[in-house]
Backbone as a chain_set.jsonl record, in Angstrom:
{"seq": "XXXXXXXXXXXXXXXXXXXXXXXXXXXXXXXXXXXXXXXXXXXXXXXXXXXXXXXXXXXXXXXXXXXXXXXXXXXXXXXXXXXXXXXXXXXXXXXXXXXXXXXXXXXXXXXXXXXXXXX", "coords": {"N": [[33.535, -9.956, 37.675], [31.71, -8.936, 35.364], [28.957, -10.503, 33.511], [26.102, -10.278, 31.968], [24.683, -10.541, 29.458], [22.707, -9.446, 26.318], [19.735, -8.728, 26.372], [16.506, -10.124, 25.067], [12.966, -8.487, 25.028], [9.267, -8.998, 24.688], [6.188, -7.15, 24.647], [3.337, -6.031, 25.041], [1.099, -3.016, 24.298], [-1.234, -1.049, 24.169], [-2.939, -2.705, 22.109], [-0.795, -3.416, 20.25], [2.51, -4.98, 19.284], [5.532, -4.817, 21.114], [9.033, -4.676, 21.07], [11.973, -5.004, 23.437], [15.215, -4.601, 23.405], [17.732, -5.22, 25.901], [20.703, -3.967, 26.769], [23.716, -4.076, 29.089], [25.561, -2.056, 27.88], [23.573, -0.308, 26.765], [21.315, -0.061, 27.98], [17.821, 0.309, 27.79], [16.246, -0.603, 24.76], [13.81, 0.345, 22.599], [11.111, -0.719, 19.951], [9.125, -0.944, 18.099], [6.923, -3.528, 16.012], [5.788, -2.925, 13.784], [6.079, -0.445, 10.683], [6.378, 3.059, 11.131], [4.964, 6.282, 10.787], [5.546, 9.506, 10.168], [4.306, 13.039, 10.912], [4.028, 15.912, 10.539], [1.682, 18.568, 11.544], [-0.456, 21.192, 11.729], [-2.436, 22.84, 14.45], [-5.112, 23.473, 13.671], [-5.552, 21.727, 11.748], [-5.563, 19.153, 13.314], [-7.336, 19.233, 14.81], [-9.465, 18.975, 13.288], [-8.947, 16.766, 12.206], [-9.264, 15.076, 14.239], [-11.799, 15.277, 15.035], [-13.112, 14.567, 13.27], [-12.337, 11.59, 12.964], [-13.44, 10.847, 15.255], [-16.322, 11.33, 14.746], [-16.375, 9.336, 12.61], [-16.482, 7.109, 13.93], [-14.204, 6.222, 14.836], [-11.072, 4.957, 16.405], [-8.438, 6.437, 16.857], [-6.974, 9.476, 16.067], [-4.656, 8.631, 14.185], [-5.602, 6.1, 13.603], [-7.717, 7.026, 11.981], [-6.06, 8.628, 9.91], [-4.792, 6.745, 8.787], [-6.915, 5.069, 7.961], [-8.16, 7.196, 5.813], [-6.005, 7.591, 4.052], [-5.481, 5.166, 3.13], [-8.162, 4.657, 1.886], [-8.0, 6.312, -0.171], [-5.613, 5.788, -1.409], [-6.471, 2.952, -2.517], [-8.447, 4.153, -4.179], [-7.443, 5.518, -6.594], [-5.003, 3.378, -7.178], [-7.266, 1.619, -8.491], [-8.245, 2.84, -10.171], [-5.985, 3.397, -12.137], [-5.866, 0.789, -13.087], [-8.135, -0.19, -13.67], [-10.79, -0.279, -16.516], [-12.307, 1.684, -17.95], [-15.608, 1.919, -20.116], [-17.883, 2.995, -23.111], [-20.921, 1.987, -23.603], [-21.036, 1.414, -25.921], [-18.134, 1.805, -26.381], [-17.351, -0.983, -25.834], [-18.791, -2.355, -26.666], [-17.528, -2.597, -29.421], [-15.23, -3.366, -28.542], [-15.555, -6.11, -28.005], [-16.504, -6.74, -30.418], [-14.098, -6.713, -32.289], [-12.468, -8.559, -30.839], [-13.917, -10.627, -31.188], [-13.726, -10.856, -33.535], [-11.245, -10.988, -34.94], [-8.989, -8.883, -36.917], [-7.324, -9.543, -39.926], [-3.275, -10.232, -39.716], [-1.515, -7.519, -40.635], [1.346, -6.72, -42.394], [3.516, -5.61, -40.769], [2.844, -6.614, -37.995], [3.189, -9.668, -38.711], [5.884, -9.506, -39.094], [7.047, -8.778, -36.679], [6.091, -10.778, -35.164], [7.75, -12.622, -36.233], [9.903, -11.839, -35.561], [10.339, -12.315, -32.67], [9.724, -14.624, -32.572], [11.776, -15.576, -33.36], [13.999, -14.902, -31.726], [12.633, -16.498, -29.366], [13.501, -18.988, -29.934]], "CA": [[33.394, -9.887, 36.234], [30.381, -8.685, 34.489], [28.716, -11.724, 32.682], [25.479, -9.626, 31.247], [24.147, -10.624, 27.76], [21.78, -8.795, 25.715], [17.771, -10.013, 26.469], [15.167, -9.373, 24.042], [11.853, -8.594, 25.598], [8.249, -8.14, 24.159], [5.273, -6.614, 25.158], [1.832, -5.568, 24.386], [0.515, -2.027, 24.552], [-2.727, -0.379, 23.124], [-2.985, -3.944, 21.183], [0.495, -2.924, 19.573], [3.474, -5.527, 19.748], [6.549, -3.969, 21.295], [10.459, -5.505, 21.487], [12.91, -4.053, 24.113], [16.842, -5.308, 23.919], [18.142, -4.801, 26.71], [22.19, -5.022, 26.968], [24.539, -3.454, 29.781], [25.352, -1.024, 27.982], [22.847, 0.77, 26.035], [19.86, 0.0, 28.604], [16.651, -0.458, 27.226], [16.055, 0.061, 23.569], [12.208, -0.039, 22.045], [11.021, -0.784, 18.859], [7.529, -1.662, 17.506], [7.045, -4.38, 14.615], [4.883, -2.244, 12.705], [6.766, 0.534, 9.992], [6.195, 4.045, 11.892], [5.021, 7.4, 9.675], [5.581, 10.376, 11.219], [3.911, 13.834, 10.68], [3.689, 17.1, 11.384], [0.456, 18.879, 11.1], [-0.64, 22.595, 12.134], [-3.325, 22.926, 15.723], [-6.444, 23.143, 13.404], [-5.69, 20.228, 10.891], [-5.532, 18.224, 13.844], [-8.188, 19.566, 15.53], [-10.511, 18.684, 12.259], [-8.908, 14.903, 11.522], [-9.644, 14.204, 15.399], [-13.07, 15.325, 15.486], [-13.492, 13.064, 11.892], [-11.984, 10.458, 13.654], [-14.286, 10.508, 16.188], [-17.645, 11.193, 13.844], [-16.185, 8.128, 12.015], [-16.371, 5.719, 15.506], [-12.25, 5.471, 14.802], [-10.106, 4.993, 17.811], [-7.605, 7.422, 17.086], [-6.435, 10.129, 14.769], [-3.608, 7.368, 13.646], [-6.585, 5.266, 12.597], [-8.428, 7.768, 10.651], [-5.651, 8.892, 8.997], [-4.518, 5.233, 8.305], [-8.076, 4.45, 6.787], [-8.252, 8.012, 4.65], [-5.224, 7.372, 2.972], [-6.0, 3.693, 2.172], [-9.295, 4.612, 0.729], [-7.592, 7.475, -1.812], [-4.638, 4.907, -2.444], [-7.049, 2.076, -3.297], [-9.13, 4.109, -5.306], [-5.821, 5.668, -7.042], [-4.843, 2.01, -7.671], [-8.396, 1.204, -8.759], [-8.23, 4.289, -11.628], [-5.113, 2.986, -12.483], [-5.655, -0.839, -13.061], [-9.518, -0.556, -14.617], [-10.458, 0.163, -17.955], [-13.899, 1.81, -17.967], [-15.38, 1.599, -21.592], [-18.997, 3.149, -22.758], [-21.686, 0.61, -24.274], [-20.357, 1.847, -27.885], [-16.592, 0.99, -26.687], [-17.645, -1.756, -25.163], [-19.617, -3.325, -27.905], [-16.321, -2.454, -30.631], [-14.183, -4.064, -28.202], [-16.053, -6.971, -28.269], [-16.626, -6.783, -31.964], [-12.657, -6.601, -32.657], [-11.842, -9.403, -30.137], [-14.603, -11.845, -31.985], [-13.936, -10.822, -35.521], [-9.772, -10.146, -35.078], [-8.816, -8.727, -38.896], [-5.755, -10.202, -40.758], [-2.849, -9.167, -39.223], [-0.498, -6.992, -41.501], [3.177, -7.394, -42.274], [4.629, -4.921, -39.814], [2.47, -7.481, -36.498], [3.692, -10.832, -39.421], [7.492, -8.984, -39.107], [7.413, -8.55, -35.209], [5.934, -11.761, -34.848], [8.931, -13.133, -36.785], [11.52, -11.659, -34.878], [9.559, -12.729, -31.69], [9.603, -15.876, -32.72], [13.788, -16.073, -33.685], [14.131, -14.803, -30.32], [12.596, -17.068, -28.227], [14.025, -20.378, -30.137]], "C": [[31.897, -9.863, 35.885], [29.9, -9.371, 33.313], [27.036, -11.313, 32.042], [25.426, -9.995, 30.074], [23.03, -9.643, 27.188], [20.38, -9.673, 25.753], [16.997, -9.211, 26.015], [13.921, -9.681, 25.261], [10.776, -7.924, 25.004], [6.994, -8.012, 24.624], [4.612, -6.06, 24.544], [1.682, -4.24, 25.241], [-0.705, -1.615, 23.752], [-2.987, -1.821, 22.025], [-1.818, -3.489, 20.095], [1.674, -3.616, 20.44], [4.711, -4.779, 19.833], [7.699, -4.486, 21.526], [11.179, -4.812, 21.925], [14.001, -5.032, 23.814], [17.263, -4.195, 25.195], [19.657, -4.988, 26.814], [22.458, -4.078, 27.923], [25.402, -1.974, 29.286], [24.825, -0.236, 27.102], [21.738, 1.018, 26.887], [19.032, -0.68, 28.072], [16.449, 0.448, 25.658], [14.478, -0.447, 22.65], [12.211, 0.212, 20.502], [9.583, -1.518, 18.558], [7.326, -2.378, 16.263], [6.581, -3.79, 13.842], [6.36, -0.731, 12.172], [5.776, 1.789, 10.929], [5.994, 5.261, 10.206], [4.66, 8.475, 10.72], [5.335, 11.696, 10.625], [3.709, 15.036, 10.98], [2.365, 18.253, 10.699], [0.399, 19.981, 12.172], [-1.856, 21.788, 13.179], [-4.921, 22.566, 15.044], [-6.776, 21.775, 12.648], [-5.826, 19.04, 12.475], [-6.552, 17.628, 14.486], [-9.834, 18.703, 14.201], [-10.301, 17.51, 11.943], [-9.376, 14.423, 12.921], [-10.729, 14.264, 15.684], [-13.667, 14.155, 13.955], [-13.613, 11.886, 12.258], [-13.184, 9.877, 14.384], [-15.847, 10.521, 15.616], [-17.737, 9.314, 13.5], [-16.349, 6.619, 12.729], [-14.865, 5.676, 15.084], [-11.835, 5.202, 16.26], [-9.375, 5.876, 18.393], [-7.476, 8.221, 16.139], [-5.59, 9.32, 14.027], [-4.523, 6.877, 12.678], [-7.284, 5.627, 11.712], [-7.727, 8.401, 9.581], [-4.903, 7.962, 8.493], [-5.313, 5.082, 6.968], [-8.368, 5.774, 5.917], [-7.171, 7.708, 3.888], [-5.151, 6.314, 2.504], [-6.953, 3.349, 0.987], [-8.77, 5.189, -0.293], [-6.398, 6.478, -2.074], [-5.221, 3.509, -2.968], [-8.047, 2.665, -4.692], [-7.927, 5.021, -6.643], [-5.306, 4.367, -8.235], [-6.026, 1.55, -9.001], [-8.011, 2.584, -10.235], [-6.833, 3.846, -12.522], [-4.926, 1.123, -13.382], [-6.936, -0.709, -14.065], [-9.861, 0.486, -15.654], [-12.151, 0.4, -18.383], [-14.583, 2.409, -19.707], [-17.355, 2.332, -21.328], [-19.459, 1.925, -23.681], [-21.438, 0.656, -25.569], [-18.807, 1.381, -27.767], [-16.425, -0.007, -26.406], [-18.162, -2.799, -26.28], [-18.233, -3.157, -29.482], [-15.208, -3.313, -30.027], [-14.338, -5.302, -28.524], [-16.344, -7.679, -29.711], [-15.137, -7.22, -32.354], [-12.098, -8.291, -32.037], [-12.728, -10.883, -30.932], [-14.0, -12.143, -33.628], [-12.04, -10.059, -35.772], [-9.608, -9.987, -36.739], [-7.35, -9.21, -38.87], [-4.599, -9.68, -40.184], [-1.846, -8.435, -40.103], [1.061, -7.325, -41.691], [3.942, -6.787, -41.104], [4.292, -5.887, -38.151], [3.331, -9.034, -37.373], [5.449, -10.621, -38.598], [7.868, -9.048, -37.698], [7.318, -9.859, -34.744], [6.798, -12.778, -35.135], [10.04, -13.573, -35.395], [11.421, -12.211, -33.179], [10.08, -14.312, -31.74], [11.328, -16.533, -32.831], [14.129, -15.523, -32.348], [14.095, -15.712, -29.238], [12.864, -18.756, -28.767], [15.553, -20.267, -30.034]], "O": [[31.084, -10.746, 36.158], [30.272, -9.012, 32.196], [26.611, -12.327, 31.489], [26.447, -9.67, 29.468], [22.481, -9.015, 28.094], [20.082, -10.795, 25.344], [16.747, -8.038, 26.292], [13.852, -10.607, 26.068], [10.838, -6.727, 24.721], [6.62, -9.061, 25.148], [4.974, -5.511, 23.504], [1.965, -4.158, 26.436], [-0.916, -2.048, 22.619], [-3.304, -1.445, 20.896], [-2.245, -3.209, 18.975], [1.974, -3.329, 21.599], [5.077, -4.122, 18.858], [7.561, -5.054, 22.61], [11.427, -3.81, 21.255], [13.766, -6.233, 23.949], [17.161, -2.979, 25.354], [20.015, -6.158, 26.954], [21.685, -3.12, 27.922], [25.776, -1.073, 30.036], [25.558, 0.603, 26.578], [21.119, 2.075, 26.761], [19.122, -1.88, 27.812], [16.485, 1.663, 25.465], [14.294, -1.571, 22.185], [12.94, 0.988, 19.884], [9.249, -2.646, 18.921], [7.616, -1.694, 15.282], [7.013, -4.133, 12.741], [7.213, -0.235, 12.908], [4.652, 1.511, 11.346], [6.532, 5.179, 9.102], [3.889, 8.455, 11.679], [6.083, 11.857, 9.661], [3.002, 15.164, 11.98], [2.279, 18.594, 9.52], [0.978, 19.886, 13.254], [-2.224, 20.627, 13.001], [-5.731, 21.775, 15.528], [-7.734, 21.012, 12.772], [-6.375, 17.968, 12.222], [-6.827, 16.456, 14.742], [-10.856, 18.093, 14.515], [-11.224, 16.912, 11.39], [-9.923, 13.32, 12.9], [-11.102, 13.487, 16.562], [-14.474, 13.226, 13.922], [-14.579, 11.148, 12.068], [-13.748, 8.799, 14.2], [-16.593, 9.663, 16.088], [-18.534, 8.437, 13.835], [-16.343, 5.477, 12.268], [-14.501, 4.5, 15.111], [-12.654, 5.359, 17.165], [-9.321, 6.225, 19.572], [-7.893, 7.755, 15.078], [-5.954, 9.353, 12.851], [-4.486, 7.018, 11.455], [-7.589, 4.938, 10.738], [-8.286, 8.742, 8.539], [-4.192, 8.364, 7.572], [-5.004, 5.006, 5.779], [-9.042, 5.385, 4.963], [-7.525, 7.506, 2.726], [-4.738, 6.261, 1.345], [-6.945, 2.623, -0.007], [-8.982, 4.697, -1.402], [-6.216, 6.376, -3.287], [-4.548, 2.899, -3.799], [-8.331, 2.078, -5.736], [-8.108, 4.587, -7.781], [-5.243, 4.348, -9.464], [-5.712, 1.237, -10.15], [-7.16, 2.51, -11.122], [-6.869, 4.094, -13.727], [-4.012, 0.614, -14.031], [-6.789, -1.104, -15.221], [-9.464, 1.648, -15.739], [-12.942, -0.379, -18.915], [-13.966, 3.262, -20.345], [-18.006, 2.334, -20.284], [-18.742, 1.137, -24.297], [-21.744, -0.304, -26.276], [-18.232, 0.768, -28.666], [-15.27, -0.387, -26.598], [-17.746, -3.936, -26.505], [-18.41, -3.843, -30.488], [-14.381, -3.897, -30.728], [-13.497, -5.826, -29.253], [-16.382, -8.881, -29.973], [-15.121, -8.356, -32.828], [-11.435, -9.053, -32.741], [-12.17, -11.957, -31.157], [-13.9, -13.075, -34.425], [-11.686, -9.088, -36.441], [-10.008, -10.78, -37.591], [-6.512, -9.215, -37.968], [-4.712, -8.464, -40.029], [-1.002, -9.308, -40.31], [1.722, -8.161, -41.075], [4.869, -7.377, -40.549], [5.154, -5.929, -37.273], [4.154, -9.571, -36.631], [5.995, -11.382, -37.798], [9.03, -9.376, -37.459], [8.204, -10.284, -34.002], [6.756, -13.807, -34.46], [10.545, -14.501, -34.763], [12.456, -12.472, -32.565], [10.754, -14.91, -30.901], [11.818, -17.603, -32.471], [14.985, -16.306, -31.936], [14.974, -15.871, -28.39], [12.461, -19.68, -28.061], [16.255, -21.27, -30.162]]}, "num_chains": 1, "name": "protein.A"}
């Protein structure tokens, strides 16, 4: 009788953690902790992100196209989140936020219903 369990096993490659299960019957099955993105790219694009790569000191093409798309989705983010003002909107904002004006009936009316809401 075949008394076989399933045994996890993990291992280091390229500084990349790796987990095999092993059971009787599937074999060995791999899987890396990290999310995987997978790409397909024409002979010259590749040829031009791996010589970048390598300008850049990177490691790998992986890594350079890791850290290009981090930089354009932080600055993405960054365009998205900040609120760039000139020294004229800047100085009105400031003006408005010191010197708030009265507020009218239709902000009075919202502020109402705001208010019967959250009692």
């Amino acid at each position: 009788m075949n008394v076989l369990h399933s045994t996890a096993v993990s291992l280091w490659h390229r500084d990349r953690l790796y987990c095999a299960k092993v059971t009787p019957e599937t074999g060995i099955t791999m899987s890396s902790d990290t999310p995987r993105m997978v790409t397909r790219i024409d002979e010259e694009t590749r040829k031009t992100l791996t010589e970048a790569a390598s300008i850049a000191g990177l490691p790998s093409l992986n890594a350079f196209v890791v850290s290009a798309a981090m930089e354009k989705a932080l600055k993405i983010i960054e365009r998205n989140r900040v609120i760039k003002l000139t020294e004229k909107g800047c100085e009105q904002l400031v003006s408005i936020l010191e010197n708030p004006p009265e507020p009218n009936e239709k902000l009075k009316s919202a502020f109402r219903h705001y208010q019967d809401r959250i009692d």
